[in-house]
Phi, psi and omega in degrees: 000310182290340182283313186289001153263354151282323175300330175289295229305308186320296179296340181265326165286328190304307223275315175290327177247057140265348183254359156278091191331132155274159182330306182305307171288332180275008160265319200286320167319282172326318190270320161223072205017044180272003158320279200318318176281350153277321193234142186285180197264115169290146179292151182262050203300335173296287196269043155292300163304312191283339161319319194276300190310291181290339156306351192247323179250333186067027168224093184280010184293291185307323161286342192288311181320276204328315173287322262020062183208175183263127137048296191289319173281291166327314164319299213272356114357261202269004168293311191300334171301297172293358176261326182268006161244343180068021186235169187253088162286010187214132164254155184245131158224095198068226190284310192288119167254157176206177187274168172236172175320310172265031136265336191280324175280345158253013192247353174288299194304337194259355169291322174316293201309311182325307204280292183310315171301337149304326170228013153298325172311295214273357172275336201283273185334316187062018176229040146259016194231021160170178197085219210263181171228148198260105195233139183241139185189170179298153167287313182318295190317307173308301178286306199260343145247318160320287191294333165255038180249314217308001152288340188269346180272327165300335181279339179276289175235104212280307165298346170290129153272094203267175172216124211264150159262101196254127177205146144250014180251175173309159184215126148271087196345303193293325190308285190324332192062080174209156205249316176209129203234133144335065155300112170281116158175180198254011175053210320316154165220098190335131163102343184208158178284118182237144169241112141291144197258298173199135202282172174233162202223114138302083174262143167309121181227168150217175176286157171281345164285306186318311177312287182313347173236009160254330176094190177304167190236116166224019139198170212291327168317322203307343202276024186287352213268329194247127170324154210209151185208120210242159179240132185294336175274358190200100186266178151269359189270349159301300159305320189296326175243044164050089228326046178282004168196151205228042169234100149306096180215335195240005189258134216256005186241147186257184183146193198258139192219127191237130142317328186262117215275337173290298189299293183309321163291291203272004174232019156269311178302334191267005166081037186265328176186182159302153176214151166242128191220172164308134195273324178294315192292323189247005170305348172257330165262014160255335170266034128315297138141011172309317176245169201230108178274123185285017189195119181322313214220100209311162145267100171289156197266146162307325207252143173223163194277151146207176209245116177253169187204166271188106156285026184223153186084193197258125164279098228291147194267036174248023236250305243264287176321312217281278131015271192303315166332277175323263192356304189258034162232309162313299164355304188257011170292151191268127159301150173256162183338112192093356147317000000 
């Protein structure tokens, strides 16, 4: 009995290593090139990504960030692309990269292709199609217009559950897991569905005491008269050259200059100065009466809100409710004077 079984053991080592290619034949195989003929050529999807990636900065330090990875592993990325397309996708000169012709021609398709396997992954996965619903928008936005609606949006549909995001860059709905996001800008944005929501206006705002002792703004010298309080995303130098430049650089008035376009609203409120602020941020505390718009005549802004969403895929079912709500509440949003 221990002899036929051993006599298997015998015959099953045998027989598996005849049926194991040696080393030596799978380099010579390798070597003369009968690999490449046999087995088929795997997609390089790593370095695709990373292909997309230094084509979207023309850097590869900066891409290497984005991906997490070094400078040098991408390179060596996207050498392994071009040696497997047998083309140059990129020229290098020093620090300076470009695109070359068949990279400029391949990189919308291989953006395209990304983006759909994404989201058949993320349609697959099946959990964007419930649980909270996800929205990405400005902080500004949020805090100063948003957040004193979001009791009248619980009282209307009580199950949504939303979860809010603060971003001011671009967002890729599929990446981000986000079902849909809020954007101040002048578009297009590729790749999604957009609703303009609502337009924007610049106005000069203070307090009613700062108004009663500076007056009125009726021509653009006036605002010299008033301590002045500037946001670097909305200068004066936008009113001053009626908004033919959005770079505080040439304006001849000193003040205090805040990145943050909510923290100027509040330091307008706080009687710290004249502010030119966003007409959405601050529209609610001038029909309050908190605030004051010093000037008959509004500046429109380049930039206006819209609501982008994803054209692929299961729609979240709160997508909808949520959508109408904003809509009819931007609706009953207040215009500013001369509007």
């Amino acid at each position: 009995m221990l002899r036929k079984r051993t006599a298997a053991v015998h015959a099953a080592l045998h027989g598996s290593l005849r049926g194991t290619e040696p080393i030596a034949t799978r380099t010579r195989r390798r070597r003369d090139g009968n690999t490449h003929r046999d087995l088929p050529r795997r997609l390089p999807l790593g370095s695709l990504r990373v292909f997309v990636a230094v084509a979207e900065h023309l850097n590869f330090t900066r891409a290497g960030d984005a991906l997490g990875v070094t400078p040098g592993a991408a390179s060596l990325q996207i050498r392994a692309l071009e040696e497997y397309l047998s083309q140059q996708l990129f020229r290098r000169n020093g620090r300076v990269v470009e695109l070359t012709t068949e990279g400029a021609a391949l990189l919308p398709r291989i953006q395209q292709a990304l983006g759909d396997l994404e989201r058949a992954l993320a349609d697959t996965r099946g959990d964007r199609s419930g649980g909270p619903l996800r929205v990405t928008m400005l902080a500004s936005f949020l805090q100063s217009w948003l957040l004193p609606r979001l009791p009248r949006l619980r009282a209307l549909h009580p199950r949504i559950d939303l979860q809010v995001h603060t971003s001011e860059v671009s967002v890729d709905l599929v990446r981000a897991d986000q079902h849909a996001a809020i954007r101040l800008g002048a578009g297009p944005w590729p790749g999604v569905t957009q609703e303009k929501l609502l337009d924007e206006w610049l106005v000069p705002v203070c307090t009613p005491a700062l108004y009663a002792k500076y007056g009125a703004l009726k021509r653009r010298d006036d605002i010299g008269r008033y301590p002045l309080v500037h946001s670097t995303s909305e200068p004066w130098t936008a009113w001053l050259l009626e908004g033919k430049a959005m770079e505080d650089t040439t304006s001849p008035f000193t003040g205090a200059r805040i990145d943050d376009s909510a923290a100027v609203v509040r330091l307008a409120l706080q009687g710290f100065g004249l502010a030119l602020v966003r007409w959405s941020l601050a529209g609610d505390d001038i029909a309050a009466g908190r605030l004051v718009v010093a000037s008959e005549k509004p500046l429109s802004f380049f930039r206006t809100y819209w609501l982008l969403h994803s054209k692929h895929g299961r729609e979240h079912p709160a997508f909808a409710q949520f959508r109408d709500w904003l809509v009819a509440e931007m609706a009953q949003f207040p215009r500013p004077p001369g509007r």
